[in-house]
VOPAGU-2260 file (C-alpha; in pm, 1 decimal, decimal comma):
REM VOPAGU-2260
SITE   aa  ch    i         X         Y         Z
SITE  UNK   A    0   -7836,0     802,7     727,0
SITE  UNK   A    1   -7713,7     487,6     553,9
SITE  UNK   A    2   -7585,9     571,4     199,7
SITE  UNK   A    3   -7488,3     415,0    -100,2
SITE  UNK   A    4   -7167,0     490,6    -325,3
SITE  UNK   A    5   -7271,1     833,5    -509,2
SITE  UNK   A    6   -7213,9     827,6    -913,4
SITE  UNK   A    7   -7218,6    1180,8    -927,2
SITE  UNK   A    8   -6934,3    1527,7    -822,5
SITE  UNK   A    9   -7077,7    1704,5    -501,1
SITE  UNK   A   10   -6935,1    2036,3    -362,4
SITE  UNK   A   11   -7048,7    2241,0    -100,2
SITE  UNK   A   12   -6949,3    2599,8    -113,6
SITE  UNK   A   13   -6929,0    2877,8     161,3
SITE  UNK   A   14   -7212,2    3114,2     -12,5
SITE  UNK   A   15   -7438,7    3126,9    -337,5
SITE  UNK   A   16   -7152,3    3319,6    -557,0
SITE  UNK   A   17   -6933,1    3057,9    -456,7
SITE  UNK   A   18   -7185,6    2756,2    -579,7
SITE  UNK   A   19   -7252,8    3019,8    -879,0
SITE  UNK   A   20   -6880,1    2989,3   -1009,9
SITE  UNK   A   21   -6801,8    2672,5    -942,0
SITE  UNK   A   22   -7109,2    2578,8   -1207,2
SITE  UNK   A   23   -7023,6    2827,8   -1440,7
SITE  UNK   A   24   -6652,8    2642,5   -1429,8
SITE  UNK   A   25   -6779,6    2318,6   -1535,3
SITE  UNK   A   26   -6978,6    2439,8   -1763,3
SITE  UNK   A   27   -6701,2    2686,6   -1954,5
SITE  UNK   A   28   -6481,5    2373,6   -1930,0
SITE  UNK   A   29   -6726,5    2157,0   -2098,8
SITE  UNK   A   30   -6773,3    2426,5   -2368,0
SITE  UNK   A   31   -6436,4    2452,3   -2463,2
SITE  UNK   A   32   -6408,9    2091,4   -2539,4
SITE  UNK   A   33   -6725,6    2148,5   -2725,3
SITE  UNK   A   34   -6758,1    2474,1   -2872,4
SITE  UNK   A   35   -7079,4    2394,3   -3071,8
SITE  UNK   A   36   -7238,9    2204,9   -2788,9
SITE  UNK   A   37   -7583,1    2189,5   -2715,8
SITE  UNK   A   38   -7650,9    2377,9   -2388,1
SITE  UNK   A   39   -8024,4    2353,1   -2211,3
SITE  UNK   A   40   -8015,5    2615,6   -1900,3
SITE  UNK   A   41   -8263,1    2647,3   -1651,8
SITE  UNK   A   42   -8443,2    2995,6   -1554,2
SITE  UNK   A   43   -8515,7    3067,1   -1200,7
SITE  UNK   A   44   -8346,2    3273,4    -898,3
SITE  UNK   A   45   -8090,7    3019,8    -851,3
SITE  UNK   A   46   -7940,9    3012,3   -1191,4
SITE  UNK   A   47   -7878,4    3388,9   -1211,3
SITE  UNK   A   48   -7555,7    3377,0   -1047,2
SITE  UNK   A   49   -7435,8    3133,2   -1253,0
SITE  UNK   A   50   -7551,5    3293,2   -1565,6
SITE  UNK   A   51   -7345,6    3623,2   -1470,7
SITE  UNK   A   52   -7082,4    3476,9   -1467,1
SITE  UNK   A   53   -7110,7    3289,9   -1809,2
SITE  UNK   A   54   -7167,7    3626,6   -1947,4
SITE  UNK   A   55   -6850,1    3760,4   -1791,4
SITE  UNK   A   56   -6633,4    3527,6   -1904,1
SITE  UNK   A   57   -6752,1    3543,1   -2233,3
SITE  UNK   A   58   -6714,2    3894,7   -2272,6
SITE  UNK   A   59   -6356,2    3862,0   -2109,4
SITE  UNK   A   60   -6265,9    3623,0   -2405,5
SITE  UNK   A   61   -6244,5    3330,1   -2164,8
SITE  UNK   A   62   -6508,4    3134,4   -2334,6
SITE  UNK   A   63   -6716,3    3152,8   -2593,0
SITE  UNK   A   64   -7034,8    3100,3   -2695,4
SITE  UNK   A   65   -7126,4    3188,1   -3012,6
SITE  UNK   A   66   -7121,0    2807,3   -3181,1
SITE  UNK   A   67   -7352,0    2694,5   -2911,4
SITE  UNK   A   68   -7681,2    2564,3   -2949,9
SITE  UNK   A   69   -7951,5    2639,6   -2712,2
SITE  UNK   A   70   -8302,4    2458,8   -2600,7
SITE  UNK   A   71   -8527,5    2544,7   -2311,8
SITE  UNK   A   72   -8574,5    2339,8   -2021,8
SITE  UNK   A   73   -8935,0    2387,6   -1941,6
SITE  UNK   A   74   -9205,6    2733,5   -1960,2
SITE  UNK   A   75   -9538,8    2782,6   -1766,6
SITE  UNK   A   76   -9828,4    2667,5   -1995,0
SITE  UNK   A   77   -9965,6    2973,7   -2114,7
SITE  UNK   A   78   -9722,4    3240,7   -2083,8
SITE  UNK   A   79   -9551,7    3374,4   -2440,3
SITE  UNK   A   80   -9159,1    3456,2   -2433,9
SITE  UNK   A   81   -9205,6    3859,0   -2377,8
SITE  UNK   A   82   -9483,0    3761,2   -2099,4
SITE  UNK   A   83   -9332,0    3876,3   -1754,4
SITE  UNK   A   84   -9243,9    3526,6   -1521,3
SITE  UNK   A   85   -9164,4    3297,1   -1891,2
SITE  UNK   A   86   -8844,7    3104,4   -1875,7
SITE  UNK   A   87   -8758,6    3262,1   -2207,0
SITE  UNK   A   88   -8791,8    3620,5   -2103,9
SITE  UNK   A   89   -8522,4    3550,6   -1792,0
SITE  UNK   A   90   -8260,5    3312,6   -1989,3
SITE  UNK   A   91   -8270,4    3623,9   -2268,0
SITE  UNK   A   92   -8228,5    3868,7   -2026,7
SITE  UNK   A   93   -7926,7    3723,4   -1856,1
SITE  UNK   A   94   -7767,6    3556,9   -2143,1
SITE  UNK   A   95   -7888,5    3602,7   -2490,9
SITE  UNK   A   96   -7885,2    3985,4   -2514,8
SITE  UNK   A   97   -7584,7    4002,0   -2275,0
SITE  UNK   A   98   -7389,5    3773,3   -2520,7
SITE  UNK   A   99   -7600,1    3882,2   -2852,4
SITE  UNK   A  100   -7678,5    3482,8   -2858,9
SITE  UNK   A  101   -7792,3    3494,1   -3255,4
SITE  UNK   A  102   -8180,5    3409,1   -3267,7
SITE  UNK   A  103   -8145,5    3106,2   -3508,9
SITE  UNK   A  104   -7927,6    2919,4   -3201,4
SITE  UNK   A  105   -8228,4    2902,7   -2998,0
SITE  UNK   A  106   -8491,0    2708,3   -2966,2
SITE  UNK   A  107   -8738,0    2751,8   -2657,3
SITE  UNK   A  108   -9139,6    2629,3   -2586,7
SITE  UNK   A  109   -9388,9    2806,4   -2756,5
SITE  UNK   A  110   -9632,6    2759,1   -2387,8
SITE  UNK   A  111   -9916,8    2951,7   -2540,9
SITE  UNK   A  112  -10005,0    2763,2   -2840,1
SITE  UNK   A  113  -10278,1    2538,3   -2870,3
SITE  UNK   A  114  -10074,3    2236,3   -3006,0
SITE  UNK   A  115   -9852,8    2133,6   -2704,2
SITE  UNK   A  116   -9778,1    1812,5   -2814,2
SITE  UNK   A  117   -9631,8    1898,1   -3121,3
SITE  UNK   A  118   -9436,2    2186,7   -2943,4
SITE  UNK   A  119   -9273,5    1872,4   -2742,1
SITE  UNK   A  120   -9212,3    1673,2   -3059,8
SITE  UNK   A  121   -9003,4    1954,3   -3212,1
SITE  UNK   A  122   -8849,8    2009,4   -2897,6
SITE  UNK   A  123   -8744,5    1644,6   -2886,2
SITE  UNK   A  124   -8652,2    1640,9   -3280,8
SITE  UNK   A  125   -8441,8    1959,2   -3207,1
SITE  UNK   A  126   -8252,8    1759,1   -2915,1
SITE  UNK   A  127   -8196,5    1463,6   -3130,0
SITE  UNK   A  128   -8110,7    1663,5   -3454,7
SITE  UNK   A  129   -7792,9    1824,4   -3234,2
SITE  UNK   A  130   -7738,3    1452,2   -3129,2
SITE  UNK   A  131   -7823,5    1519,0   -2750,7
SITE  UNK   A  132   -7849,9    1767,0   -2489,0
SITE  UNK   A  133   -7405,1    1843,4   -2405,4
SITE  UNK   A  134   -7415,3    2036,7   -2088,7
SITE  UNK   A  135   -7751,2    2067,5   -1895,2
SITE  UNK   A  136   -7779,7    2286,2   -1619,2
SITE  UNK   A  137   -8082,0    2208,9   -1333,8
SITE  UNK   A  138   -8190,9    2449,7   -1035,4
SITE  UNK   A  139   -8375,2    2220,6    -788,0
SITE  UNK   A  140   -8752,8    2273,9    -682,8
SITE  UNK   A  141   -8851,1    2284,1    -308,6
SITE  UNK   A  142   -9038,7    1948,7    -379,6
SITE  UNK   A  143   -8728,6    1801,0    -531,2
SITE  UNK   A  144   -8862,4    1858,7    -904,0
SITE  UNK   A  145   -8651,5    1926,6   -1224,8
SITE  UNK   A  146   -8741,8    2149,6   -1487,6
SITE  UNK   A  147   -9103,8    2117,6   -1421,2
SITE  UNK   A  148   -9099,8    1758,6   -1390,5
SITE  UNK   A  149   -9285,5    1689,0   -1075,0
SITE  UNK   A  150   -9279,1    1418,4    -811,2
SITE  UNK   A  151   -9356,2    1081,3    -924,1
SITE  UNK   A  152   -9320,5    1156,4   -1273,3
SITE  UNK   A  153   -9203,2     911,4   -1522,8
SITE  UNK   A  154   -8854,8     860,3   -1565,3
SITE  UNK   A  155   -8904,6     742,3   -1909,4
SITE  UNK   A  156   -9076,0    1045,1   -2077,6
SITE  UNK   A  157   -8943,6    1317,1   -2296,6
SITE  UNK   A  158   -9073,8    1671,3   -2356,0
SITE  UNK   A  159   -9431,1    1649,2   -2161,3
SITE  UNK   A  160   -9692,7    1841,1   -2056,4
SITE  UNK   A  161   -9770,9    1817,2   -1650,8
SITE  UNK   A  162   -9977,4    1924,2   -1418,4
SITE  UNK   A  163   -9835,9    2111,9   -1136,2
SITE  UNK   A  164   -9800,2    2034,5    -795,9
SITE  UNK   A  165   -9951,6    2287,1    -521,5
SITE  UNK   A  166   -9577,0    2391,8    -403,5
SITE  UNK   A  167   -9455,0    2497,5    -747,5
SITE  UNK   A  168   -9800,5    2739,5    -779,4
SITE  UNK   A  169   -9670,4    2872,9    -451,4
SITE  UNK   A  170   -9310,3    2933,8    -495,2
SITE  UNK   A  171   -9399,2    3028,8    -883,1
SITE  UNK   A  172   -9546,6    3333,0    -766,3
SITE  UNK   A  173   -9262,8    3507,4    -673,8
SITE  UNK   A  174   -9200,4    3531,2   -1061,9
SITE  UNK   A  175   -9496,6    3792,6   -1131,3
SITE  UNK   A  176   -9570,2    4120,1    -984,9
SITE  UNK   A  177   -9952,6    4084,7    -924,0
SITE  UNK   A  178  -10102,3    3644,2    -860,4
SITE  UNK   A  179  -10140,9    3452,1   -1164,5
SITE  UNK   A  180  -10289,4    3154,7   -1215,5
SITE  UNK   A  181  -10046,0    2872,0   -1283,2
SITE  UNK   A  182  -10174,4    2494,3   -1361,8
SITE  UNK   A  183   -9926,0    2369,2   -1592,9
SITE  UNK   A  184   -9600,2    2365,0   -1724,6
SITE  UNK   A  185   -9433,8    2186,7   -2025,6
SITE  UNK   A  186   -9078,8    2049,8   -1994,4
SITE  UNK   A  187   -8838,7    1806,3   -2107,0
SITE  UNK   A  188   -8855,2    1484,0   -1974,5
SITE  UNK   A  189   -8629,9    1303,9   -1697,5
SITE  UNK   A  190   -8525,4    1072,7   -1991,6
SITE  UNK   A  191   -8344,5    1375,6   -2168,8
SITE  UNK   A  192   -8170,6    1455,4   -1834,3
SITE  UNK   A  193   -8063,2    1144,9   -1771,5
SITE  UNK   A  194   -7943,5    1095,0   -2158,3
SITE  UNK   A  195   -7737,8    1464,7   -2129,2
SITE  UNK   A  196   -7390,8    1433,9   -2131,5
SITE  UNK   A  197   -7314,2    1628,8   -1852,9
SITE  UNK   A  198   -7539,8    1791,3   -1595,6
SITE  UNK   A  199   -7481,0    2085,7   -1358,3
SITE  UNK   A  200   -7693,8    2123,6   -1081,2
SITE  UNK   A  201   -7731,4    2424,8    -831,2
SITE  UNK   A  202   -7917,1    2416,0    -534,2
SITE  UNK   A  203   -7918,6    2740,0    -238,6
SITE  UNK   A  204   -8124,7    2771,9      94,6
SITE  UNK   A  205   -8278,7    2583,6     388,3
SITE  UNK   A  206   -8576,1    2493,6     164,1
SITE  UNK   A  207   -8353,5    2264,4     -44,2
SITE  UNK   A  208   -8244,9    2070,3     197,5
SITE  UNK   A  209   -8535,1    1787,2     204,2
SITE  UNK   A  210   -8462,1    1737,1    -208,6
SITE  UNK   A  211   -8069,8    1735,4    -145,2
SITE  UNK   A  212   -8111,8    1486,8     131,1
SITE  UNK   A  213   -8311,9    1256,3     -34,8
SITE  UNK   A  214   -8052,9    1322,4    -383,2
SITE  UNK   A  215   -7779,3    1199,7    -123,3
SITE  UNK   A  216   -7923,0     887,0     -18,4
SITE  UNK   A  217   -7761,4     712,4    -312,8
SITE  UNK   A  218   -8104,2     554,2    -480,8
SITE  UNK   A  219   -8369,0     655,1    -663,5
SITE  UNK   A  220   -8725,3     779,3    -493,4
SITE  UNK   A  221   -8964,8     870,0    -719,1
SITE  UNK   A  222   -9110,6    1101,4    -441,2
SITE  UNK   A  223   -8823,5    1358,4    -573,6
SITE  UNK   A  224   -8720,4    1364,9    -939,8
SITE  UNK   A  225   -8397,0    1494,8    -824,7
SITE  UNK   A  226   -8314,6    1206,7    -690,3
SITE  UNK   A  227   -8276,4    1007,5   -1069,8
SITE  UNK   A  228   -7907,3    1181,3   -1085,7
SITE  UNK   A  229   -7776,0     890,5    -896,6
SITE  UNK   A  230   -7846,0     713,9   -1208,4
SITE  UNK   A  231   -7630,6     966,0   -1390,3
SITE  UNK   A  232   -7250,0     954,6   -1411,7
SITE  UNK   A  233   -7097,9    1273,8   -1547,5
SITE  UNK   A  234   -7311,0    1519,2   -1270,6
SITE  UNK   A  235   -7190,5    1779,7   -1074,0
SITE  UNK   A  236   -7375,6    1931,3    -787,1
SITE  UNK   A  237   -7332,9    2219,0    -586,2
SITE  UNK   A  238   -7534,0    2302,6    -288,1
SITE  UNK   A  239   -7418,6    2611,9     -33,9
SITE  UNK   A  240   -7395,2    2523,3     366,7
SITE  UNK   A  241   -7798,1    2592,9     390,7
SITE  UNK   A  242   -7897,9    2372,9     137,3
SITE  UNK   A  243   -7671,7    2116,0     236,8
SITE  UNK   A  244   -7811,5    1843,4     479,7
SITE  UNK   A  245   -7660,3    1722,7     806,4
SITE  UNK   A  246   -7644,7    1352,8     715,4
């Protein structure tokens, strides 16, 4: 596979805890430079490992992150934060009430209000009010997609509301106990990745490997989202062996 110079830090570690604390690194290191930064971290089954061990470095002293500003990344349209499957309700149980994050730091989607658009403008004048999103840290969909921004979505748009794709129904399931019904999801926008200072992003398992290979290629397709990181220059990615392709 022919491919151009990458822009961005890729590691491949031996296992998930290993691609879990090398993110939680870079982002402790980017904290400490900035200890009010603005942090945006995704929810999902790949983050948790790096969220543990955020939480136990904090309460070891090593970092801290009590000056820090949080926003959410994205929330299935419909759910409310205590709803089980919300973004908010797995961020706050991993690292709010671990780290007694105080409520007036955080700022998350409200999915199950009627105005969604003006849930994304506050989201975007809360982004621009802390002068940008510092350290932003993605999981990667199967279908390439970040946040909830889906393929062949608009590199140019803020916090949006989306229509999902068929896949993300599917692996969204595994979030709730009994099927729900998932159509859409609101999320900030590709532009507000691309415009974070630094982005962390954590992919684990065979069913990566499509996004990460088409990440890899060097250019931009706009058949996987993840893919716009080669237009950012202060990213770090870490895959483990399965999600790494053989290119």
């Amino acid at each position: 596979m022919e491919q151009n110079k990458l822009t961005f830090h890729y590691a491949v570690a031996s296992d998930y805890e290993g691609l879990s604390k090398l993110a939680a690194e870079t982002i402790i290191e980017q904290v400490k430079k900035k200890p009010d930064s603005l942090l945006c971290l995704a929810a999902g089954s790949t983050p948790t490992g790096t969220l543990n061990y955020l939480a136990e470095a904090a309460k070891r002293n090593e970092v801290d992150f009590s000056n820090c500003y949080i926003v959410g990344l994205d929330e299935f349209v419909g759910l409310s934060w205590e709803d089980e499957g919300s973004c908010y309700r797995y961020v706050n149980e991993f690292f709010f009430e671990p780290l007694n994050i105080s409520k007036d730091r955080i700022h998350f989607f409200k999915a199950q209000v009627d105005d969604l658009e003006k849930e994304c403008d506050e989201t975007d004048r809360y982004i621009q009010e802390h002068g940008g999103i510092d350290v932003l840290l993605l999981g990667v969909g199967v279908n390439g997609h970040l946040g909830l921004n889906e393929p062949n979505v608009s590199l140019n748009l803020n916090s949006h509301v989306i229509e999902l794709e068929a896949t993300t129904k599917k692996v969204g399931q595994k979030y709730f106990s009994e099927a729900k019904k998932l159509e859409k999801g609101i999320t900030i926008g590709l532009k507000q990745v691309l415009e974070s200072k630094t982005v962390v992003v954590i992919a684990n398992g065979p069913l990566k490997k499509e996004a990460m290979a088409a990440l890899l290629k060097g250019s931009v397709d706009e058949k996987y989202p993840v893919s716009c990181l080669n237009l950012h220059e202060n990213c770090f990615v870490y895959v483990d062996k399965e999600a790494n392709p053989e290119i």
